[in-house]
N, C-alpha and C positions, 0 to 999 in steps of 0.2 A: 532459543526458546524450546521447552522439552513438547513431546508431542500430545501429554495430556494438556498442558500448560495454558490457563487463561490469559491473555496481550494483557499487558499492563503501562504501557503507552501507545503510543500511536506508530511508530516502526516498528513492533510484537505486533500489533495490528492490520499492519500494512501487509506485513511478513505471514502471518497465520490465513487471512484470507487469499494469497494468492498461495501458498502452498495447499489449499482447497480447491483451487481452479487446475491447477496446472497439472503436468503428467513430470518434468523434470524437477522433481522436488529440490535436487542436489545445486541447481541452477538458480536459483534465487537468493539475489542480495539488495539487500535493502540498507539504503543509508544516508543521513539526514544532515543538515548542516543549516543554521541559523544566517538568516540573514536580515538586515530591518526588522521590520515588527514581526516575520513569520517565517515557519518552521518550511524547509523542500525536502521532501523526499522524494528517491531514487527509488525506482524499482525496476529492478533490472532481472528480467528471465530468459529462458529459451526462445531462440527466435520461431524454433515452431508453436511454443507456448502463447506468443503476445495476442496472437486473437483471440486467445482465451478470459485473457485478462483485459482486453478492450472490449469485447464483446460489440454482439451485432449494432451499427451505426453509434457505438461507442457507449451501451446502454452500463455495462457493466462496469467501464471505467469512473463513468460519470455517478453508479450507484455506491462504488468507493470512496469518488471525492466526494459523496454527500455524506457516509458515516463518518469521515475524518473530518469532516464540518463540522457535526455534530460533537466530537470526541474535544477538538478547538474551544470548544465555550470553557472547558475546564480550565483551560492553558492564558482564556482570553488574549489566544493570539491567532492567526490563520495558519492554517495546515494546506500546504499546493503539493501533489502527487505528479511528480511525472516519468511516464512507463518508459523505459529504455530500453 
């Protein structure tokens, strides 16, 4: 995804708000895989980065799996994020 670039699924998505949080831009990979009715994504960064991205008693992970909630109604399937 180019750096002016609006997400146009939900791994651009996934990928665009943590390259917002994080300080090791170069360290973020994101990547999905279908399983049952709903989509997983990986998000995997700098280990000094992940509290960035879970944020305090996990307010900020939890406020991503709620825009990828949201994003889910499109797909009508479920979107589960888990930070690596």
């Amino acid at each position: 995804m180019g750096k002016n670039s609006n997400p146009t699924n939900p791994e651009e998505l996934v990928e665009y708000i943590a390259s917002c949080l994080v300080e090791i831009k170069d360290q973020i990979h994101v990547e999905s895989f279908d399983e049952d009715n709903k989509t997983i994504i990986k998000l995997t960064v700098d280990e000094s980065d992940k509290g960035k991205i879970i944020g305090k008693n996990g307010k900020v992970a939890k406020s991503i799996r709620n825009i990828l909630k949201l994003a889910s109604t499109k797909k009508n399937t479920k979107i589960m994020l888990e930070i690596l």
